[in-house]
C-alpha positions as MATLAB code, in Angstrom:
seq = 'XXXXXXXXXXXXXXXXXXXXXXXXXXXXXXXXXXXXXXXXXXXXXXXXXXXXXXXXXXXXXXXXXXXXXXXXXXXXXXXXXXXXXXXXXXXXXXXXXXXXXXXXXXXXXXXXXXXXXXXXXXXXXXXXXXXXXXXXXXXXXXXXXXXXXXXXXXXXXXXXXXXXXXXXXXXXXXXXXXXXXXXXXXXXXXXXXXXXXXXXXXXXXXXXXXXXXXXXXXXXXXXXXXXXXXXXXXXXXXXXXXXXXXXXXXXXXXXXXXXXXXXXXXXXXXXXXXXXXXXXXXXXXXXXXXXXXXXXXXXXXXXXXXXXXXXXXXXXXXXXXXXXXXXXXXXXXXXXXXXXXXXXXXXXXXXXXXXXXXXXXXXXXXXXXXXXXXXXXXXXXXXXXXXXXXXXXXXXXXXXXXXXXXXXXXXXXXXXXXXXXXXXXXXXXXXXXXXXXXXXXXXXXXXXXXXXXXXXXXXXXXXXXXXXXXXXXXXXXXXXXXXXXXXXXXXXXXXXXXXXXXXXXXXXXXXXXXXXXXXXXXXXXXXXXXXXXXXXXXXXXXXXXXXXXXXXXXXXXXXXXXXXXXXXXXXXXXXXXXXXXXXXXXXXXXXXXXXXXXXXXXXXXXXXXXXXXXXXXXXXXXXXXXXXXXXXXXXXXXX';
ca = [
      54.715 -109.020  -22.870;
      52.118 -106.374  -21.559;
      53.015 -102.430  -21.898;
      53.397 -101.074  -18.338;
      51.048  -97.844  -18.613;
      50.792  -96.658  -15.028;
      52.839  -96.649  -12.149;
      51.625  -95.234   -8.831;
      54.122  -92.651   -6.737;
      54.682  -93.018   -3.380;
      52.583  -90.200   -2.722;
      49.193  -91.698   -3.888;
      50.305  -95.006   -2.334;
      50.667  -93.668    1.206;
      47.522  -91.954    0.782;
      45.639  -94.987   -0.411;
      43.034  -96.647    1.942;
      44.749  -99.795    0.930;
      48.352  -98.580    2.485;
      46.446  -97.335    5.473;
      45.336 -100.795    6.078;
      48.048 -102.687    5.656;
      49.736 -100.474    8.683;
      47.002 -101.209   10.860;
      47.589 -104.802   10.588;
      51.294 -104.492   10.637;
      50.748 -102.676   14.267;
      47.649 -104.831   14.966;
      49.372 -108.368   14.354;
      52.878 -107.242   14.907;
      54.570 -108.402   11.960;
      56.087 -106.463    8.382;
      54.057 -107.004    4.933;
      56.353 -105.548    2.898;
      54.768 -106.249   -0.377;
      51.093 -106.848   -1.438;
      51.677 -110.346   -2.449;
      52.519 -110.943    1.598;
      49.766 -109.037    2.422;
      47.283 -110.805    0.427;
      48.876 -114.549    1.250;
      48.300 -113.198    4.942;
      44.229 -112.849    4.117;
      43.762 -116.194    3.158;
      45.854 -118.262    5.296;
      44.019 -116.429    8.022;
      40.306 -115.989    7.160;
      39.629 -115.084   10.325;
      42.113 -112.651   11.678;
      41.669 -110.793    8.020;
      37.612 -110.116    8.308;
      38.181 -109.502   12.029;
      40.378 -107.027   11.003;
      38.479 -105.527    8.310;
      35.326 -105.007   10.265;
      37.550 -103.296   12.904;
      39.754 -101.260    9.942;
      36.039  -99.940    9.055;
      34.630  -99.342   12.606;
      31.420 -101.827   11.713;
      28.790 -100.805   14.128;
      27.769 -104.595   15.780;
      24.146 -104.194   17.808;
      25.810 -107.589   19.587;
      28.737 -109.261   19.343;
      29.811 -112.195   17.086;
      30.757 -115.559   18.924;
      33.066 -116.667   15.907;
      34.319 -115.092   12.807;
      33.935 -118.188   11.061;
      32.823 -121.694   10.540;
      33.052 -124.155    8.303;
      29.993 -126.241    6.684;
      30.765 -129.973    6.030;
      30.028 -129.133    2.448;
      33.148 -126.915    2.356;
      30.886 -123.754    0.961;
      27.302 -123.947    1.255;
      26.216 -123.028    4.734;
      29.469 -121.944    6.031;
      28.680 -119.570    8.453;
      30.366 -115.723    9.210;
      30.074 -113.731   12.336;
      27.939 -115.649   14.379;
      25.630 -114.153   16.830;
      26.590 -110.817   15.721;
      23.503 -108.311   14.344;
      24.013 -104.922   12.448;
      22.145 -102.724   10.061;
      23.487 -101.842    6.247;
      21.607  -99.324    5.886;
      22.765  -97.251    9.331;
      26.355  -98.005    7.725;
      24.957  -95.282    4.597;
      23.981  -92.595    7.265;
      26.716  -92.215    9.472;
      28.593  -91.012    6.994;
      25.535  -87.942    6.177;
      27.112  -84.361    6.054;
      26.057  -80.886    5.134;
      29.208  -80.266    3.382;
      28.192  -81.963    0.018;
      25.275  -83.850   -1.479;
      24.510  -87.913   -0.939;
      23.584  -87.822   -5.270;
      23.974  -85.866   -8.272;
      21.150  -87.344  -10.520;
      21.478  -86.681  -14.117;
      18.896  -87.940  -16.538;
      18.321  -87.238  -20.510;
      17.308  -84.050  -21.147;
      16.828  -83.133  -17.626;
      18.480  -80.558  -15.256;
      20.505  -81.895  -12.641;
      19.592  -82.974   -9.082;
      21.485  -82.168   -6.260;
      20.123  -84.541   -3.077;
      21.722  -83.436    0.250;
      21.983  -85.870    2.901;
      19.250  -84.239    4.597;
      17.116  -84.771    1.912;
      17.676  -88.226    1.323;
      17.380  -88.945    4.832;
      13.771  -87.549    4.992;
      12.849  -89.464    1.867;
      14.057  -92.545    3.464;
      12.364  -92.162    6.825;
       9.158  -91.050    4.889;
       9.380  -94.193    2.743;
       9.725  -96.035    5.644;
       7.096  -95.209    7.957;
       4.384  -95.967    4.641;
       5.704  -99.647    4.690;
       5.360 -100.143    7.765;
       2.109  -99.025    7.530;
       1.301 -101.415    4.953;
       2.600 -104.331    6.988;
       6.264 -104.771    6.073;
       8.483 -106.399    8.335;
      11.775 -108.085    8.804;
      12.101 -110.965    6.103;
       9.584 -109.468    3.808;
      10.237 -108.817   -0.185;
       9.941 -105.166   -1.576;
      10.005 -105.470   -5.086;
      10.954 -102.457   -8.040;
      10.843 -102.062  -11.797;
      12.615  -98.816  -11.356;
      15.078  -96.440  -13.440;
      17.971  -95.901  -11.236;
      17.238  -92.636   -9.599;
      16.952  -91.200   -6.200;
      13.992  -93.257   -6.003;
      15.226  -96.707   -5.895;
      17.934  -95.960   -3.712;
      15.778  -94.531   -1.074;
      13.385  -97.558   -1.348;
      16.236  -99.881   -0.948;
      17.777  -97.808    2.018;
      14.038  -97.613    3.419;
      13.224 -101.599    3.274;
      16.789 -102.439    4.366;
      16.287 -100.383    6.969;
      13.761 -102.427    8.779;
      15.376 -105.876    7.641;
      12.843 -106.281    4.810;
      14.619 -107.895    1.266;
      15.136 -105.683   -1.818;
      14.810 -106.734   -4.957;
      14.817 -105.030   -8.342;
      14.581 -105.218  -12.128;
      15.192 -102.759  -14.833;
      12.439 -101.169  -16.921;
      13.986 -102.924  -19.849;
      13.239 -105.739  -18.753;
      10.421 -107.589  -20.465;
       7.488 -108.465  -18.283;
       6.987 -112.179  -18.541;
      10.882 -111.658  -17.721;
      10.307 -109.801  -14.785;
       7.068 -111.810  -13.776;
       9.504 -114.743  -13.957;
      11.862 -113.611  -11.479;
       8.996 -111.873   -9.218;
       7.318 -114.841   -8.950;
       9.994 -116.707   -7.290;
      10.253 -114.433   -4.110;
       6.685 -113.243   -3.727;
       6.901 -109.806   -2.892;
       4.456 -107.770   -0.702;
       5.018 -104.671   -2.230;
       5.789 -103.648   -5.939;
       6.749  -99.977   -7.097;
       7.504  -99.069  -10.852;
       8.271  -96.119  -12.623;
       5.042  -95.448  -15.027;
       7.311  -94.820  -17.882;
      10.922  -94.251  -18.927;
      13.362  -92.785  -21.360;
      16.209  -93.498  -23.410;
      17.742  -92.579  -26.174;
      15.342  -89.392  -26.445;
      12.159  -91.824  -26.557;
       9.894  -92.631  -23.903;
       8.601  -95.869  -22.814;
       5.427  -96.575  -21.143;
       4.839  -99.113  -18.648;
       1.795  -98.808  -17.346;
      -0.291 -101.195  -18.959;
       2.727 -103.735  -18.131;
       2.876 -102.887  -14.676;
      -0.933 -102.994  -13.610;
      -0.961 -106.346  -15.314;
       2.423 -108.134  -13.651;
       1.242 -106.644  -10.130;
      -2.324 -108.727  -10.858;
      -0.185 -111.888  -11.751;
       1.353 -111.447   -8.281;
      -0.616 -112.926   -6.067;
       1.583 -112.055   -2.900;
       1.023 -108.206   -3.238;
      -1.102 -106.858   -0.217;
      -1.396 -103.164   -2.433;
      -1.851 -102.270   -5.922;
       1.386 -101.323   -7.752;
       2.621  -98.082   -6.509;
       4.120  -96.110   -9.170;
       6.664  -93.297   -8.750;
       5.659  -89.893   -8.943;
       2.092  -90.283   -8.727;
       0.034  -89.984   -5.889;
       0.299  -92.650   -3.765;
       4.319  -92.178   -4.127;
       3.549  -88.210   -3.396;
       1.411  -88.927   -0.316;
       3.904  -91.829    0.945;
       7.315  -89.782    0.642;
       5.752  -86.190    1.845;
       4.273  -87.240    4.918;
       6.194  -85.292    7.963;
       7.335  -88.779   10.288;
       8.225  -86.455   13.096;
      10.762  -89.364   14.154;
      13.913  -90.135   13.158;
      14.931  -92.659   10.654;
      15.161  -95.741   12.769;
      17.339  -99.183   12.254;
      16.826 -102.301   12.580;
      19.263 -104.884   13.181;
      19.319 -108.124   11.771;
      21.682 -111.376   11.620;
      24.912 -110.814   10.062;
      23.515 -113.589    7.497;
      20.084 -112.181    7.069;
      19.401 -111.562    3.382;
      19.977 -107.998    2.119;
      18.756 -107.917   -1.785;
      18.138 -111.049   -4.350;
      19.787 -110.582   -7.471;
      19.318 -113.184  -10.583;
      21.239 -114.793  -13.010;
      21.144 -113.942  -16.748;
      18.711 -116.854  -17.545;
      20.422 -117.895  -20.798;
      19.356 -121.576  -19.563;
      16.048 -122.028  -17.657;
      14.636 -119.968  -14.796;
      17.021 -116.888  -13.978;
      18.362 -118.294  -10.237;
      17.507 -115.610   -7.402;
      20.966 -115.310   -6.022;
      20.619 -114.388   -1.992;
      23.053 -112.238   -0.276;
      23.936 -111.496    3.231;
      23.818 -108.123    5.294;
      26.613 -108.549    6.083;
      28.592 -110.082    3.929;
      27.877 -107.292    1.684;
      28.712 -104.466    4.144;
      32.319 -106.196    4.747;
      32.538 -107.081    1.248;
      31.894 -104.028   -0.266;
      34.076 -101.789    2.478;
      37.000 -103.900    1.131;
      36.270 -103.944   -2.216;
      35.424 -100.000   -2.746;
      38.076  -98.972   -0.491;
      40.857 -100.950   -0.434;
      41.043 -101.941   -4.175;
      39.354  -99.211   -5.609;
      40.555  -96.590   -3.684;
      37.592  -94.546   -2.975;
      37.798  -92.319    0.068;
      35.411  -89.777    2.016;
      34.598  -86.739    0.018;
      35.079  -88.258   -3.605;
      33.042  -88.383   -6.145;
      31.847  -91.900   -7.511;
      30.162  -93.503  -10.893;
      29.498  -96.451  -12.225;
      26.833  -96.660  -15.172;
      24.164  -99.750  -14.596;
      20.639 -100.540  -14.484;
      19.024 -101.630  -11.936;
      19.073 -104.870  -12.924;
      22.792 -105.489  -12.786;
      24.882 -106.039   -9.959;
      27.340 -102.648  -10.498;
      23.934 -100.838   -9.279;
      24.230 -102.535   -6.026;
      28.047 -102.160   -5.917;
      27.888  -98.581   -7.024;
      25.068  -97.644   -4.298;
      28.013  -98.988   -1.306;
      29.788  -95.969   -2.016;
      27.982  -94.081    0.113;
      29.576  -96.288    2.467;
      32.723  -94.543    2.531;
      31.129  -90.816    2.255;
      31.582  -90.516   -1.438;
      29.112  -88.858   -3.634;
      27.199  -90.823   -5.807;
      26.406  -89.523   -9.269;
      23.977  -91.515  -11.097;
      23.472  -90.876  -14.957;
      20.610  -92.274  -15.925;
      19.571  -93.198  -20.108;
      21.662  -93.202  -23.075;
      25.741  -92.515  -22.526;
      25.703  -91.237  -25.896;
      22.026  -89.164  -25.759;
      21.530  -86.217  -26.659;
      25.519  -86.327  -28.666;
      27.984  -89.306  -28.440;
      29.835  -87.417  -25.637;
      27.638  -86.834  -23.288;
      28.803  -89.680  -20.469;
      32.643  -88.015  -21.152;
      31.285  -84.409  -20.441;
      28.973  -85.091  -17.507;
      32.205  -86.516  -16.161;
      34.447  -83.675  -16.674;
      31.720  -80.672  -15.612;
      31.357  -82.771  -12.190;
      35.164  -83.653  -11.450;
      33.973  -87.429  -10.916;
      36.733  -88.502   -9.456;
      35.870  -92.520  -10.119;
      34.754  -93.256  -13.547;
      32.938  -96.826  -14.295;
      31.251  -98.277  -17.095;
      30.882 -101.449  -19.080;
      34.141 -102.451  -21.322;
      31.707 -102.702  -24.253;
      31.427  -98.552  -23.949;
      34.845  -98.012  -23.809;
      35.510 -100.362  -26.785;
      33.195  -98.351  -28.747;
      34.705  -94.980  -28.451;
      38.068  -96.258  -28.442;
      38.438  -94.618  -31.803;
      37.762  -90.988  -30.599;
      40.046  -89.020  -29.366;
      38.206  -86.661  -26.716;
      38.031  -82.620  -26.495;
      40.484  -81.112  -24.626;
      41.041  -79.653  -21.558;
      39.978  -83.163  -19.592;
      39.288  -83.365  -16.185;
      41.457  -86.454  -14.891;
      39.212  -88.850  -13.278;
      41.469  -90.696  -10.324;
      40.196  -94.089  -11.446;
      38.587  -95.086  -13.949;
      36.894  -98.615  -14.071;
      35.759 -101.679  -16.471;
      33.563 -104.661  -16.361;
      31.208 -106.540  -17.921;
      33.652 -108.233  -20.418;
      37.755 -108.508  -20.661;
      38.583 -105.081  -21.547;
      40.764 -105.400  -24.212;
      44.966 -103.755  -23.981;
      44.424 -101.866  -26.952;
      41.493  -99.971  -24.914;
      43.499  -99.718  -21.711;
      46.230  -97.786  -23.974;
      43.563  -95.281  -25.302;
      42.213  -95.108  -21.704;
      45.499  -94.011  -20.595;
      46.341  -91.723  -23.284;
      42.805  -90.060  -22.838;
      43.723  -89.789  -19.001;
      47.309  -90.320  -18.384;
      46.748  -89.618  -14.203;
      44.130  -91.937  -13.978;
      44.526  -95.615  -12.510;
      42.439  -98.259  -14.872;
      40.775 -100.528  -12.645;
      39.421 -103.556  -14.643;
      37.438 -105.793  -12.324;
      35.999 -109.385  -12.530;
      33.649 -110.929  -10.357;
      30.003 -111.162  -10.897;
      26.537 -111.324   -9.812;
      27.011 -114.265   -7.471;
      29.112 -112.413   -5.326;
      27.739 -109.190   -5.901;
      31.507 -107.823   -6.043;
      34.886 -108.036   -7.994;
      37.541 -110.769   -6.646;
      40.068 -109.451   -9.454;
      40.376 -105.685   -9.209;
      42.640 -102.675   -8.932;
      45.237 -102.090   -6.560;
      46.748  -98.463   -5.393;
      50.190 -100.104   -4.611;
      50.755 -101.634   -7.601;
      51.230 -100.831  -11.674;
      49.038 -101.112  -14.441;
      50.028 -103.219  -17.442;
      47.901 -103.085  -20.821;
      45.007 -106.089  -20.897;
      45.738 -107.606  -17.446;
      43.822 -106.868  -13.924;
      46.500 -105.780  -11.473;
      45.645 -108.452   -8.535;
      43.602 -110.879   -6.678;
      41.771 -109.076   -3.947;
      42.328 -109.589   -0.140;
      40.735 -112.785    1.596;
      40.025 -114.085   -2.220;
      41.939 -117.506   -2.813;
      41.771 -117.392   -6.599;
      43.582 -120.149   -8.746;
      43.292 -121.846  -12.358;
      42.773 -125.293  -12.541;
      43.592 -127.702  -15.817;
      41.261 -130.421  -16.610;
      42.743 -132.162  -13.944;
      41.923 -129.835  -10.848;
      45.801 -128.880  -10.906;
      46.381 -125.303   -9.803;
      48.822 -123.778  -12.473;
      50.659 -120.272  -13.349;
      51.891 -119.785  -16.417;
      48.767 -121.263  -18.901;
      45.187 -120.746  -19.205;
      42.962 -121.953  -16.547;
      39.753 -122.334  -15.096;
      39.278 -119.718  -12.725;
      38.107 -121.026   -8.973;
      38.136 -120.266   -5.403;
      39.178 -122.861   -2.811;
      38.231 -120.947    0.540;
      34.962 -119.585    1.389;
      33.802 -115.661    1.041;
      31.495 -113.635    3.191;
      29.308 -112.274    0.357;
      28.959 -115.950   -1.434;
      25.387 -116.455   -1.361;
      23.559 -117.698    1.699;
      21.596 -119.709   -0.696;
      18.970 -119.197   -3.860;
      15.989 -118.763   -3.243;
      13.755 -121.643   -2.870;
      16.730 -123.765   -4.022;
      15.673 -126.970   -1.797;
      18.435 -128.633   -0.448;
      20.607 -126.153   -2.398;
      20.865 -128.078   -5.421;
      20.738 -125.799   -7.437;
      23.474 -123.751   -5.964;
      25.967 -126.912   -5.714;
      25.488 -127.369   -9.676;
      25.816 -123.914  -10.412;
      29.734 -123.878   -8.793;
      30.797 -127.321   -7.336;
      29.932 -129.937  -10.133;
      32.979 -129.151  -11.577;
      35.505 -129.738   -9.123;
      34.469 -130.972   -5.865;
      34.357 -128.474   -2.791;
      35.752 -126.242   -4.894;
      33.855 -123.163   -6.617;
      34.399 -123.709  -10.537;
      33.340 -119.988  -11.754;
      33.133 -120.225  -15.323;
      35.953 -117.920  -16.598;
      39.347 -118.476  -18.554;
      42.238 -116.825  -16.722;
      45.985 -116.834  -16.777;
      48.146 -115.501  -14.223;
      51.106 -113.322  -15.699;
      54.774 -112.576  -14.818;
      53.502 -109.382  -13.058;
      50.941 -111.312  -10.981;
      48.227 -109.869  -12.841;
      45.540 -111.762  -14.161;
      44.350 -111.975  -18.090;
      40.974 -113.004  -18.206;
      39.916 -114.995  -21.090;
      36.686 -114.863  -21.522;
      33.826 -117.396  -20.222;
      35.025 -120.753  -20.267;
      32.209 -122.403  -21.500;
      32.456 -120.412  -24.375;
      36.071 -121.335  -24.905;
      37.233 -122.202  -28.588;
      38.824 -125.422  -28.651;
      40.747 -125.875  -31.849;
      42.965 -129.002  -32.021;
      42.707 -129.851  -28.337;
      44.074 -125.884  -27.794;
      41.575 -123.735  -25.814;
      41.427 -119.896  -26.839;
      39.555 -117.476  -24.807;
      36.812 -115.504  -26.952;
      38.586 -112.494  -25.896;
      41.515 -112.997  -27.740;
      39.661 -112.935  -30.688;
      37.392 -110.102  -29.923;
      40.651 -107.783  -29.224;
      41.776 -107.766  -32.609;
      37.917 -107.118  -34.153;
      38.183 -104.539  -31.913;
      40.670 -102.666  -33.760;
      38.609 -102.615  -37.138;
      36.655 -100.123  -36.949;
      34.131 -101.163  -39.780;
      32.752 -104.211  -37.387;
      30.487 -102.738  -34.651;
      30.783 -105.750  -32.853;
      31.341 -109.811  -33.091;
      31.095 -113.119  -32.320;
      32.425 -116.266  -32.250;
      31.740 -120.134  -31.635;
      33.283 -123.311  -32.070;
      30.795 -125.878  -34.090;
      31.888 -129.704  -33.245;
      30.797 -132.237  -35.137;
      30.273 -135.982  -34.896;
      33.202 -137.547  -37.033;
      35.742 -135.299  -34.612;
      36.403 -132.066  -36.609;
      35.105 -128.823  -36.219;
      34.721 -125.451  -37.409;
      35.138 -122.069  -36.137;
      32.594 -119.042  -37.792;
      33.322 -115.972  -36.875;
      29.802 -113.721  -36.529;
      30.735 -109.427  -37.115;
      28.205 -106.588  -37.293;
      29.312 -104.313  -39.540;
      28.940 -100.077  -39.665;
      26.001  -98.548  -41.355;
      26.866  -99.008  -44.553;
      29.887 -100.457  -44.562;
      30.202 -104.064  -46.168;
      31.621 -107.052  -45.281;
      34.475 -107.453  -48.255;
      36.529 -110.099  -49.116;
      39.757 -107.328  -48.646;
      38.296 -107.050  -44.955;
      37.949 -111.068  -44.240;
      41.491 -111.606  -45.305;
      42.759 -108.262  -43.151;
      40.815 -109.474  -39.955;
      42.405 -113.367  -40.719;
      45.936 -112.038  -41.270;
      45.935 -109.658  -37.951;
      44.431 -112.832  -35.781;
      47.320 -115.528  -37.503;
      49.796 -112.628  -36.599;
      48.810 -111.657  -33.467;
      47.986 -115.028  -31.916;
      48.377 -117.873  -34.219;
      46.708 -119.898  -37.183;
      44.579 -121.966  -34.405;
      43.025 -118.272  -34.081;
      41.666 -117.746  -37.534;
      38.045 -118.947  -38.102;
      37.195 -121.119  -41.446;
      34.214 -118.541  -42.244;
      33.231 -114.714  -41.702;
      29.469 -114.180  -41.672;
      28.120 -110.401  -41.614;
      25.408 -110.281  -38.618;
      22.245 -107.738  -38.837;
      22.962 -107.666  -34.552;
      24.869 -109.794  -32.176;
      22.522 -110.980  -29.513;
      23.248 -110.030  -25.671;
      20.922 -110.744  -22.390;
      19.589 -107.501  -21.086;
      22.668 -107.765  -18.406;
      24.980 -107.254  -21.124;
      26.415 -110.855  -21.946;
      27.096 -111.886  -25.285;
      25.541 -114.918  -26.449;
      28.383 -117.367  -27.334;
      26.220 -120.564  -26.098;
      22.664 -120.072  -27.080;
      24.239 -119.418  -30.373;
      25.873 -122.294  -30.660;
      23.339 -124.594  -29.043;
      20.899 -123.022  -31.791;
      23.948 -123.831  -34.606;
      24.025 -127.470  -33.175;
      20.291 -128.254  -33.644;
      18.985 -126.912  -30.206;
      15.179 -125.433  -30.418;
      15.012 -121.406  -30.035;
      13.006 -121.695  -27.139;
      15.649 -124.576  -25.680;
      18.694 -122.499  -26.056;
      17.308 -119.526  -24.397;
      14.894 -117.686  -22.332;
      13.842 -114.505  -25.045;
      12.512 -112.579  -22.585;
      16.220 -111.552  -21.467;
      17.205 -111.033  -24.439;
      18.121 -106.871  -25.208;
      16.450 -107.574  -28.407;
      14.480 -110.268  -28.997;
      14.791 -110.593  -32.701;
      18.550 -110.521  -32.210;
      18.846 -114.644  -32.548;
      16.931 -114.460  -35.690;
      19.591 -114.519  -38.157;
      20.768 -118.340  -36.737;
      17.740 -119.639  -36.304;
      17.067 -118.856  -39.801;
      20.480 -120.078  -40.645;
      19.745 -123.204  -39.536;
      16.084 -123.887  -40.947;
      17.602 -123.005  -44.549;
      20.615 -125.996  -43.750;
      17.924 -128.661  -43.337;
];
């Protein structure tokens, strides 16, 4: 049974942008919600009525009018169609919320003083940015492409190509180029920018050479790379418009960024979202479940090149702040994320689970500034973490989300009317149906599932790009279970209604026809503190048995002892059950993730199973590329 940690008092639930909402549906549809569990059945057995109500809840400024909220495609998802005939602007969402009374960013980055950009400021960057591509020919429908740190900088290029209906899309510096040429490739862009170099960690990266030579590989470009800070950028964001920053309204379906999948098999797929079916989305997601109002001050460490970037950035939505730290959460001392948090009051805190797992362990200096939320992705944050969370920050609400880039938002999130129990997410979000399915496409409660959704969303994709016929997009979600969107995770819904998610379900253990979430075994590794971090896969073999090695990368200099194997096998037996503990313990030099963060659970195993290297996995999205090494030599030694 899960440790309740957090309850919310009635104060901070009447104040909630979440309570506020369910009142004006209450008046609005004359009828009592008098828990969230009514509330939420009320958003999905009427689709309609609950995104009409949203974009009115939020004021959405429509150019025209929709014809109807909703129809269905004959293929249940793909092509469904929201807000017909209605047009709007994202973008002119961001700048009715501009104020002289605090500043759009705080940008902090290594070594660096702080930037404070007013509204005003960002504005003029914006308007500047956008008069110099329409002057090199941008229009509505064309691709503006960045390898950019996130900064100022690449949010006022998004802001400034959204703003005249031209397509963002963006990779991290980290990326490697033939990665980033990969992706690129697929859209072609007319425009590239890039920062010329970058830092983390205290080291600086160049990029030049990289850059000049993807931006010749792209044949689509109609201008040379233009780098950031140099003096193309200078000329192009200094130049006096002498007109205000204009908007230009597109489709309620007309694509707003392309994001791309991790690549761990084949070409990364360039995931296309909606206008708006991000603007509703993300008003519902960042208000309602996270709880972030006008005024605030909001978080979330990414890269460019992962989703929470995008998510983060639709804070400015709702008139928060956005603070932006940018390089190494522990550069220049292990605290430094912790104390940029407390010197700015930041009232919502977000981050990968993986950071919080590794300074789970510390207990931090007081007096602490108590964050109002503070929030998790990436990976199943672990209970053990949400306790030291909470005891670091006893006000603060934990919001662990799930969701992903194919949404481009969290379906399971936080929720200001409800508690917070150790391990679990607190609920399904509004207007998402969310069940598990067994093997046999039968919803269930009270076991692990597959986690789908059986009614469409408004930020779903609006297809991949240059996905003909969309076949690519019905095997990504609906070979699974027909009509139904099969999402890859393991989840289990718990006496609270909360969710416990798993892990990725094709990575799923399956010992003696028993399937165990990777998660449950990385929450106990978690509490050693001699393994840095681990892995696991299940290795089946042709005459029907199988074995379960267990992968851990230890401390410097710390070693893998037999004492430790049998202290890591008892706690798993003890904690979950004999299924749970592996038949070997391997020390690891590194254990291989995608530059998005994902841990490699299949490639490994593909590799462990005979698959080639170059089969199993793309290397160029790899965060290290040598970090597969170790198996591949594993396996070349068996032979």
């Amino acid at each position: 049974m899960s440790n309740l940690l957090w309850k919310p008092s009635v104060a901070y639930q009447q104040e909630s942008s979440l309570y506020q909402f369910k009142q004006f549906v209450e008046q609005k549809r004359q009828f009592k919600m008098d828990s969230y569990p009514i509330l939420w059945d009320w958003s999905v057995s009427n689709l309609e009525e609950f995104w009409e109500d949203i974009a009115a809840f939020f004021d959405v400024i429509f150019h025209t009018p929709h014809q109807e909220i909703f129809q269905a495609s004959p293929q249940g998802f793909i092509g469904s169609k929201w807000f017909e005939g209605a047009t709007l602007n994202y973008a002119e969402h961001i700048f009715r919320k501009s104020t002289a009374e605090r500043p759009a960013l705080l940008f902090q980055e290594e070594n660096k003083p702080l930037q404070s950009i007013s509204w005003d400021e960002l504005e003029g960057m914006v308007s500047s940015l956008q008069r110099f591509l329409i002057g090199q020919g941008i229009e509505k429908g064309d691709r503006v492409v960045g390898v950019l740190r996130n900064s100022p900088a690449s949010i006022a290029l998004f802001l400034a190509a959204n703003s005249i209906g031209a397509i963002w899309s963006c990779c991290s510096p980290d990326f490697g180029s033939s990665s980033i040429l990969e992706r690129f490739s697929q859209v072609t862009p007319k425009l590239l920018f890039a920062d010329a170099a970058y830092s983390y960690n205290g080291k600086l990266f160049d990029l030049k050479a990289s850059m000049i030579d993807l931006s010749s590989n792209l044949e689509s470009l109609v201008h040379d790379v233009v780098f950031v800070d140099e003096q193309v950028w200078k000329d192009a964001v200094s130049q006096e418009t002498g007109v205000p920053l204009r908007f230009t309204a597109v489709p309620f379906d007309h694509p707003i960024w392309i994001l791309y999948s991790s690549g761990t098999t084949g070409k990364p797929k360039a995931i296309t979202h909606s206008c708006g079916g991000i603007l509703l989305e993300h008003l519902k997601a960042l208000a309602l479940h996270q709880n972030v109002q006008e005024g605030e001050r909001f978080i979330w460490y990414a890269t460019t090149g992962w989703m929470m970037w995008n998510y983060a950035l639709s804070s400015l939505l709702l008139g928060a702040t956005l603070c932006i730290y940018e390089g190494s959460l522990a550069y220049p001392e292990k605290l430094s994320f912790w104390n940029f948090i407390g010197q700015h009051e930041i009232d919502h805190v977000g981050a990968g689970a993986a950071y919080y797992i590794a300074n789970q362990h510390i207990e931090l200096t007081q007096p602490r500034f108590q964050p109002k939320t503070i929030g998790s992705t990436g990976s199943p944050l672990p209970p053990q973490t949400f306790s030291w969370l909470q005891k670091q920050f006893p006000q603060a609400q934990i919001v662990s989300l799930s969701g992903g880039t194919d949404v481009c938002s969290a379906f399971l999130s936080g929720n200001p009317l409800l508690p917070v129990y150790a391990g679990e997410i607190q609920c399904l979000t509004l207007g998402s149906k969310i069940e598990a399915f067994n093997e046999n496409g039968e919803s269930v409660k009270n076991e692990v599932g597959e986690l789908v959704i059986t009614l469409p969303m408004p930020s779903m994709p609006i297809y991949f790009w240059n996905d003909l016929h969309n076949e690519k997009y019905q095997e990504s979600y609906f070979e699974k279970y027909p009509r139904v969107w099969c999402h890859g995770d393991w989840i289990k819904f718990t006496e609270h209604q909360g969710i416990i998610v798993y892990g990725r379900s094709d990575a799923t253990l399956n010992r003696g026809g028993v399937r165990i979430g990777t998660a449950e075994i990385y929450n106990i590794l978690n509490t050693f503190p001699e393994v840095v971090d681990s892995l696991i896969i299940c290795l089946d073999h042709a005459d029907g048995t199988s074995t379960m090695p267990l992968y851990v990368q230890m401390e410097d200099g710390v070693s893998l002892t037999d004492e430790l194997k049998t202290a890591i096998k008892l706690k798993l037996r003890k904690s979950y059950s004999p299924r749970h503990v592996p038949d070997t313990i391997v020390a690891v030099p590194i254990i291989p993730y995608t530059l998005s963060g994902k841990k490699l659970e299949i490639p490994v195993k593909k590799i462990m199973m005979g698959t080639p290297l170059e089969k199993a996995v793309s290397v160029a999205v790899l965060r290290d590329p040598n970090s597969l090494d170790f198996w591949v030599k594993l396996l070349l030694d068996s032979k």
